[in-house]
C-alpha positions as CSV (number, residue, x, y, z in Angstrom):
1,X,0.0,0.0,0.0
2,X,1.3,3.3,-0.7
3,X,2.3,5.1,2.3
4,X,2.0,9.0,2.5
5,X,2.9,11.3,5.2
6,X,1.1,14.6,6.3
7,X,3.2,17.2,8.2
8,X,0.6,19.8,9.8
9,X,0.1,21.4,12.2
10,X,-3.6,22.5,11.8
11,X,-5.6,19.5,13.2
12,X,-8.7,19.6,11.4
13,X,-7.0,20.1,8.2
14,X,-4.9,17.4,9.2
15,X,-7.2,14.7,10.1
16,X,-9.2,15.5,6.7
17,X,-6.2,15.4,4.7
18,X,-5.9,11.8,6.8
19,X,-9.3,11.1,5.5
20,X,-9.5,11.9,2.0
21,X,-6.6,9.6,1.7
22,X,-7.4,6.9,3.6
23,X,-10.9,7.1,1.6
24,X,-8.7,7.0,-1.4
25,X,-7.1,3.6,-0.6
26,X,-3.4,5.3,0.5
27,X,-1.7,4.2,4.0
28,X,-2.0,8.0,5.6
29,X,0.0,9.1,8.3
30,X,-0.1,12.2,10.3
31,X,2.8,14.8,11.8
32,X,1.9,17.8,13.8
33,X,4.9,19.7,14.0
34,X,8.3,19.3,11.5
35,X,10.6,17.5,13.9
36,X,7.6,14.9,14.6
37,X,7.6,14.7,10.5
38,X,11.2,14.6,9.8
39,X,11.9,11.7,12.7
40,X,8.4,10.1,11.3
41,X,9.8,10.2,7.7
42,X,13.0,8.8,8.5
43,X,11.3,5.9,10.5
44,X,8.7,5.1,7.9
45,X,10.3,5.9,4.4
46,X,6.9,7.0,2.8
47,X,6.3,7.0,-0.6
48,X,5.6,10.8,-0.4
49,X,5.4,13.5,1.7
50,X,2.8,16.2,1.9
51,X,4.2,19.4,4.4
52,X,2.8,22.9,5.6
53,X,5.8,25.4,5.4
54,X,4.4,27.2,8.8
55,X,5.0,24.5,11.2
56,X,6.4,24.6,15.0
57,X,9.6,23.9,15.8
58,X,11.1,23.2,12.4
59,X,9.1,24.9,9.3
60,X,8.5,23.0,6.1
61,X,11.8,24.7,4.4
62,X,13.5,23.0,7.3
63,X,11.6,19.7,7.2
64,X,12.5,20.0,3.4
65,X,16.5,20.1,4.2
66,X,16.3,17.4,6.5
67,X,15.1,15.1,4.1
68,X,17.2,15.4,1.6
69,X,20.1,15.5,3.8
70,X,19.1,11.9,4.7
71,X,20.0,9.3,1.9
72,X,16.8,7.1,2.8
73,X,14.6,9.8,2.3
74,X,16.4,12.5,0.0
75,X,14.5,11.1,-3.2
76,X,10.4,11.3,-2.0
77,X,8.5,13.3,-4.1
78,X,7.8,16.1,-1.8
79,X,4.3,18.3,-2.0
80,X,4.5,21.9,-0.1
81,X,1.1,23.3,1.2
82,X,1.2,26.6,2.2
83,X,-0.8,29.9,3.0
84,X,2.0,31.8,1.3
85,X,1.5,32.3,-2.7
86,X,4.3,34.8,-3.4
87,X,6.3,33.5,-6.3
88,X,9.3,34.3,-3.9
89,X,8.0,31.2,-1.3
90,X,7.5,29.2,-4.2
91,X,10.7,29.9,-5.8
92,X,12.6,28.8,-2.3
93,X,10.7,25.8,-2.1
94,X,11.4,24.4,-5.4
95,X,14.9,25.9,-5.4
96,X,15.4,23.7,-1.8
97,X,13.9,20.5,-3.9
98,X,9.7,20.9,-3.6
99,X,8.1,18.4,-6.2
100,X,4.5,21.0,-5.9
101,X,3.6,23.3,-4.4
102,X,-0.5,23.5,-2.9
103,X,-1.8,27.5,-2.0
104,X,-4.8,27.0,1.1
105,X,-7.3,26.4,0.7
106,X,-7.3,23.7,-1.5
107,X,-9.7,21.4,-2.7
108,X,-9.5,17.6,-2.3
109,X,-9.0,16.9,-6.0
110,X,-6.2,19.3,-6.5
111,X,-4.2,17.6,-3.6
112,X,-5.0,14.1,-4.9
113,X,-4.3,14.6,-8.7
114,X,-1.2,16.5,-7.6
115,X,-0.1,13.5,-5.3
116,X,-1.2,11.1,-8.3
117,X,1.3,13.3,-10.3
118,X,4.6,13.1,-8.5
119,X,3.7,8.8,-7.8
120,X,3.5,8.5,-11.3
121,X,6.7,10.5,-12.1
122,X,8.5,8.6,-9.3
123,X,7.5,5.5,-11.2
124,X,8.6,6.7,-13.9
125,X,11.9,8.1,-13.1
126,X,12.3,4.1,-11.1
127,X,11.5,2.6,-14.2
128,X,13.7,4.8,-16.3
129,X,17.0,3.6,-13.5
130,X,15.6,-0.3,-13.5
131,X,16.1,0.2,-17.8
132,X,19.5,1.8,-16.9
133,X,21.2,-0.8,-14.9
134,X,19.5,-3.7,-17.2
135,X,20.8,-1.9,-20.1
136,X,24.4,-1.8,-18.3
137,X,23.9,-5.5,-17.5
138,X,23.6,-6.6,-20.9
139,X,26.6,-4.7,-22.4
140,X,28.8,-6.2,-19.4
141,X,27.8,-9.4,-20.3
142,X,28.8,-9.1,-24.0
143,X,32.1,-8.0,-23.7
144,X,34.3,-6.8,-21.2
145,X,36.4,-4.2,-22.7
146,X,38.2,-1.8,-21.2
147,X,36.0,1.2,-22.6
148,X,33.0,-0.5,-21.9
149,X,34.2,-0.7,-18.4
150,X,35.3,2.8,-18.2
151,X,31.6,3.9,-19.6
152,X,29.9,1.8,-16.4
153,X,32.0,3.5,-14.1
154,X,31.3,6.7,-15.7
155,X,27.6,5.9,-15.4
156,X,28.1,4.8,-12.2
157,X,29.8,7.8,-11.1
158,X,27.6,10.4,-12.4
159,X,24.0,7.8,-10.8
160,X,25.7,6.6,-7.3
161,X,27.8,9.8,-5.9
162,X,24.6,11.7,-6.3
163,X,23.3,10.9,-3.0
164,X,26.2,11.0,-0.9
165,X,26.9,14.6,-2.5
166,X,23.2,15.4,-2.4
167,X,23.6,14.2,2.0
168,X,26.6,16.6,2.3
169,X,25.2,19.7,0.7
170,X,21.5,19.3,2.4
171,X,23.2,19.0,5.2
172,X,25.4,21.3,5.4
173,X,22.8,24.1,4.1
174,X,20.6,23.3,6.9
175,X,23.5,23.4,9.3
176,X,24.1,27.0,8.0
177,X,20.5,28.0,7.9
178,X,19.3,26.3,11.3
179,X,22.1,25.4,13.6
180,X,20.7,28.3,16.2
181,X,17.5,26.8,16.1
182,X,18.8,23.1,16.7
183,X,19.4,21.4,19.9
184,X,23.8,20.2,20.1
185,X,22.2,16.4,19.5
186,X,20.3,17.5,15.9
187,X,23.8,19.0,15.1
188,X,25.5,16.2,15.5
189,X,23.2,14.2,13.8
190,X,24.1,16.5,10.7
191,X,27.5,16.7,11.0
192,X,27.6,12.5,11.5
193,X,25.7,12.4,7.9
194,X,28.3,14.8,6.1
195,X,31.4,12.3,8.0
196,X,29.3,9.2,6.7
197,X,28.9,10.7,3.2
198,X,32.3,11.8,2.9
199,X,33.6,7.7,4.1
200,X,30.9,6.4,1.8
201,X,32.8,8.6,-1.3
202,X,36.1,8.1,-0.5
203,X,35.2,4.1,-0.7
204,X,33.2,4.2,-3.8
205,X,36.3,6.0,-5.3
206,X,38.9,3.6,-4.1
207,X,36.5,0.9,-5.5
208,X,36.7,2.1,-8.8
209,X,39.8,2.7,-9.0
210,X,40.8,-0.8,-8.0
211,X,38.2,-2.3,-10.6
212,X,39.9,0.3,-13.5
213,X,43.4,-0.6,-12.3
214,X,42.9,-4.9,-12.4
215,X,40.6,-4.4,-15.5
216,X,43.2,-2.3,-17.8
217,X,46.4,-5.1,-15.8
218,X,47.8,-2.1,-14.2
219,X,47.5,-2.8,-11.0
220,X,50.9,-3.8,-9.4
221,X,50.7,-6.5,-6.2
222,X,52.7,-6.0,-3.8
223,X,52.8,-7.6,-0.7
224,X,54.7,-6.9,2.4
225,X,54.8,-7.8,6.0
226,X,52.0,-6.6,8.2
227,X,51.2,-6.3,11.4
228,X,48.0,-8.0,10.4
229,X,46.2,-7.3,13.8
230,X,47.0,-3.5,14.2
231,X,46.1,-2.8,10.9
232,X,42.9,-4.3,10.7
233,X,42.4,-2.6,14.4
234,X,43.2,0.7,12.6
235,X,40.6,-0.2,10.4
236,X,37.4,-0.7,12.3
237,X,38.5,2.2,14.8
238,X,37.3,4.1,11.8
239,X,34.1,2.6,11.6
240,X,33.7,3.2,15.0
241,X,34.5,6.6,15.0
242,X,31.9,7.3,12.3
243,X,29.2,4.6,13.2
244,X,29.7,4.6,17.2
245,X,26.4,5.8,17.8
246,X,24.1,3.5,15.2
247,X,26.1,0.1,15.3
248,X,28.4,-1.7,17.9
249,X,30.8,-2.7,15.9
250,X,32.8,-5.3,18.2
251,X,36.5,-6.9,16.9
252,X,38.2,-9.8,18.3
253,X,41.7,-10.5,17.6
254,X,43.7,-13.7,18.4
255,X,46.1,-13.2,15.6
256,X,49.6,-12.2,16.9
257,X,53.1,-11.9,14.0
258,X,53.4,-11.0,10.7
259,X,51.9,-11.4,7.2
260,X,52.5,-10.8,4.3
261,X,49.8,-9.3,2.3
262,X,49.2,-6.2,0.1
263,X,47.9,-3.7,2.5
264,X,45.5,-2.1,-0.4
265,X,44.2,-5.1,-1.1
266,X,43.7,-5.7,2.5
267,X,42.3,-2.5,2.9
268,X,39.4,-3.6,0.0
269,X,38.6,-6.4,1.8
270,X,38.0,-4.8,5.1
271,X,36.3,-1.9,4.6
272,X,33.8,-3.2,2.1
273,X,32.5,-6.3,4.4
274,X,32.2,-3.9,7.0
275,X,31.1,-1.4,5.7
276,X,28.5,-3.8,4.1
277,X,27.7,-4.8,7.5
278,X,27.2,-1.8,8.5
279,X,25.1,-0.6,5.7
280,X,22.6,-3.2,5.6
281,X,22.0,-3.4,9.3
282,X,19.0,-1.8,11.3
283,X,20.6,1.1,13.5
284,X,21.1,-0.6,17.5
285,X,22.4,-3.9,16.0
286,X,25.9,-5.5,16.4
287,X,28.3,-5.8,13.6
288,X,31.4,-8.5,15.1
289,X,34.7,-8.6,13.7
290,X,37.3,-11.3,14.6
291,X,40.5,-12.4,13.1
292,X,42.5,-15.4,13.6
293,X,44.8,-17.8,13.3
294,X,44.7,-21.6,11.9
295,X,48.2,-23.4,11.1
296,X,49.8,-21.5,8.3
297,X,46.7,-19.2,7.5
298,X,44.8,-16.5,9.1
299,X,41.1,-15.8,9.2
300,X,39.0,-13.0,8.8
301,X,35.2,-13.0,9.3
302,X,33.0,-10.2,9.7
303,X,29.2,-11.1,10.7
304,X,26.4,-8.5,11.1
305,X,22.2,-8.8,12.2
306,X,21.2,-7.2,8.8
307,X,18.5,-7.8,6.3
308,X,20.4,-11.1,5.0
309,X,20.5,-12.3,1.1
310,X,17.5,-14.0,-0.5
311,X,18.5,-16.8,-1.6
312,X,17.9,-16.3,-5.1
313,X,20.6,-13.4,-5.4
314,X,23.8,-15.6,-3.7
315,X,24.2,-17.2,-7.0
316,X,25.6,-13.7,-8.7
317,X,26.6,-11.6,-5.5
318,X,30.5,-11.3,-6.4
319,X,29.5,-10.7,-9.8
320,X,30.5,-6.4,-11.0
321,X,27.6,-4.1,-10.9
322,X,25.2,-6.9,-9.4
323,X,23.0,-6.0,-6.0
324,X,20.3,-8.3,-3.7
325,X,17.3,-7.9,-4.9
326,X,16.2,-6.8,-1.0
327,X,17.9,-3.9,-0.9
328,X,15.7,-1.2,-0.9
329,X,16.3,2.5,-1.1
330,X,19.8,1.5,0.4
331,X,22.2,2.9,-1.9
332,X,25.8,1.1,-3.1
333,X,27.4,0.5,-6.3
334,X,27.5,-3.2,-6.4
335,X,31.3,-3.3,-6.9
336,X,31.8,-4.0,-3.2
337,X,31.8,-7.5,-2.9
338,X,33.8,-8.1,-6.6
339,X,36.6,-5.9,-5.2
340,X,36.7,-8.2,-2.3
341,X,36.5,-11.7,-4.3
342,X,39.2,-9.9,-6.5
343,X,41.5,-9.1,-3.6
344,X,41.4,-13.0,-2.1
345,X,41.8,-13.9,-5.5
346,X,45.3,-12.0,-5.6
347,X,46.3,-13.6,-2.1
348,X,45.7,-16.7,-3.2
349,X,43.0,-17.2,-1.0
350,X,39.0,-18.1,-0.1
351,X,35.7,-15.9,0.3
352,X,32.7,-17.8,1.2
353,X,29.9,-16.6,3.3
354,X,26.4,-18.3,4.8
355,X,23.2,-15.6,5.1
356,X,19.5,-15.6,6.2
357,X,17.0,-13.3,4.7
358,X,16.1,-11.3,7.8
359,X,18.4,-12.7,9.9
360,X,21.9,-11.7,8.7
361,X,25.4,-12.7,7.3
362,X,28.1,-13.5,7.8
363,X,31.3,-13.6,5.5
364,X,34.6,-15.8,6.7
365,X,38.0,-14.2,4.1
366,X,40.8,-17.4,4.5
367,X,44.4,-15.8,3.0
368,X,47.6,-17.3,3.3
369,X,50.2,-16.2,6.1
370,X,52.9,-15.7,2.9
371,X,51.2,-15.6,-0.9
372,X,52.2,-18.6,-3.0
373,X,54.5,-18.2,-6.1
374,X,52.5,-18.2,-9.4
């Protein structure tokens, strides 16, 4: 059922804006004030958002910011209803990202066939990225040339840094525009989205660059001896830092020497299984990293409480470009998990994994203490 929110603080209006939709078949949720709608939105994920610009405590330009700034959210089609007709109000609204804009008093068909108007174009626009990626799944699977590579991680580029970018600007507008009228916890939500943005980019780049490198044989493997345990340490005390207050993210480490490993490659492998983990886990949840030792290898496994793989996508998951078909509005790049089979792959080593739909995952990386000769 499609789910739509109402931000407004007039209750009458309110409740019959609850009504008409309800009536009209829609799953209708209210909000009486913009910091009820934002943490409501957030929450819920409707499939559209209708919000009063003269609300208490946060006003719908400020509601607006907010979910934009979040990458769950940033893409609902957003309907502004509003006392204010100056083309000055409207111009700010659809200048901040407004989908429509509604002048009180309204009648009951205008808000409906404007709210049938941005569903539809949201269909649309989904369709239009489900042709996309099919179309880029086809030309991968005819040839695997080096420009046809470099065109997907164009495309890629120019489809997946979008949100991140579009997190780090939302927020950091609102943070300009509204950090007197926030509470220290609300800023710190804001300036935790800009840090997770930022991590989320830097990965996606060194992703792509690793895929380019391998692809074009440019890449150069070079192994040296690590201090296996403090550099994975160093690792997930980055997570930590970023994540401390959505995910426990818990390491255990039995593994004490040397090995000899190429720390990029090690670097792939660690940061994309966690941040996986991290990724498709429900805030509160625990994300447990260990590493050991057994006879002349070491093991690295990194298990989480997340949504889990339908079976039906385990098949492809290492595969370039390829996503489970659960994912949701969670956004990623699908090169993760390839960059990781790729890195074990240089080390000589294994990758396998065992998952649950709704349950969780967990993937176990086996490399050798020294890489073999070729």
């Amino acid at each position: 059922m499609t789910k739509i929110l109402v931000i407004e603080d007039e209750d009458m209006l309110r409740d019959n804006i609850l009504a008409w939709l309800t009536f009209e078949g829609y799953e209708a949720i209210g909000a009486a004030n913009g910091v009820d709608g934002v943490n409501t939105a957030i929450r819920l994920e409707p499939d559209l958002i209708v919000c009063d610009i003269g609300l208490p405590y946060l006003d719908g330009y400020g509601v607006l910011l907010d979910v934009r700034a979040n990458s769950t959210t940033q893409l609902i089609p957003f309907i502004f209803l509003t006392a204010k007709a100056s083309p000055d109000a409207i111009r700010k609204g659809m200048h901040l990202g407004a989908d429509d804009y509604l002048t009180k008093p309204f009648a009951r068909t205008d808000l409906l066939d404007a709210i049938q108007t941005r569903l539809r174009r949201r269909a649309i626009r989904e369709d239009e990225n489900k042709r996309q990626i099919e179309a880029f799944k086809d030309a991968l699977s005819l040839e695997r040339s080096q420009r046809l590579l470099q065109f997907k991680l164009v495309a890629m580029f120019s489809h997946d840094f979008r949100t991140p970018l579009s997190t780090i600007m939302t927020s950091t507008r609102l943070l300009r525009d509204y950090a007197s009228r926030m509470d220290e916890a609300r800023r710190e939500a804001q300036l935790d989205r800009i840090e997770v943005s930022t991590h989320k980019l830097i990965q996606m780049l060194d992703d792509m660059l690793l895929v380019a490198q391998i692809e074009s044989g440019k890449f150069e493997f070079t192994p040296e001896p690590t201090d296996l345990a403090e550099f994975i340490q160093q690792i997930v005390e980055e997570y930590q830092a970023v994540y401390s207050m959505t995910h426990q993210i818990i390491l255990e480490t039995h593994f004490v020497g040397s090995a000899l490993v190429d720390q990029r490659l090690v670097r792939q492998i660690a940061s994309n299984l966690i941040s996986n983990a991290i990724k498709y886990s429900p805030q509160g949840k625990e994300v447990r990293i260990s590493l050991d030792s057994a006879e002349d290898r070491y093991v690295f496994v990194v298990q989480d409480q997340g949504i889990g793989i339908p079976e039906a996508d385990q098949d492809t998951l290492f595969e370039a470009f390829e996503r489970g078909s659960n994912v949701g509005n969670i956004s990623g790049t699908g090169l993760g998990l390839a960059t990781v089979q790729q890195a074990v792959e240089w080390h000589k080593g294994s990758l396998t994994f065992s998952s649950t739909e709704g349950v969780g995952t967990t993937f176990t990386v086996t490399l050798p203490h020294s890489v073999p000769e070729t």
